[in-house]
N, C-alpha and C positions, 0 to 999 in steps of 0.2 A: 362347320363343326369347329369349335374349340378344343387345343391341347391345352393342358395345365401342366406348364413342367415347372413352376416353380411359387413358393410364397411366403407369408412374412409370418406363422407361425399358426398353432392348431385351431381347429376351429371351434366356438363352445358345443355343447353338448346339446341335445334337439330340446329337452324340455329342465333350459337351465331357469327360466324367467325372466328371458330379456338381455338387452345388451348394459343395462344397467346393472342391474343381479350379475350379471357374468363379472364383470369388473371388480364389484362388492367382493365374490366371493375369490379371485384370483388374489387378490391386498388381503384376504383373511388366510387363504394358503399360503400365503409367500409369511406373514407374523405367527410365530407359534405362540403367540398371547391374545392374540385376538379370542373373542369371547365365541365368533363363529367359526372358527377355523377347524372343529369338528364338522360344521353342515358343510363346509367346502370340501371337505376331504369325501365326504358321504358323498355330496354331489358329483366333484370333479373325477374323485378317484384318488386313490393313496399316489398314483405310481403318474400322475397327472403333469403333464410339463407342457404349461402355457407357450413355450418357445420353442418346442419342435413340431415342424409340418410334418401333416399327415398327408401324402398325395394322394391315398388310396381313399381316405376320405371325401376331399375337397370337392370332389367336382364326381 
């Protein structure tokens, strides 16, 4: 059995479309000019912060 006690930041969401798509839309969240930075916000969440781990998630 594996413990997870620590990581390098959240994890994307189950039906983001890939590790590509996740990336795409994390550079559209972080630009409030970007033309999709509405479908990230849709997708990721308003309140969404790529750089905090969730533990109760990860594992």
């Amino acid at each position: 059995m594996f413990i997870i006690l620590d990581g390098g930041g959240a994890c994307p969401p189950e039906e983001v479309g890939g590790a590509a798509w996740y990336q795409h839309l994390l550079a559209a969240l972080a630009d409030p000019a970007s033309p999709d930075r509405d479908d990230a916000v849709e997708t990721l969440g308003a309140g969404f912060d790529p750089a905090r781990y969730h533990r109760a998630t990860a594992g």
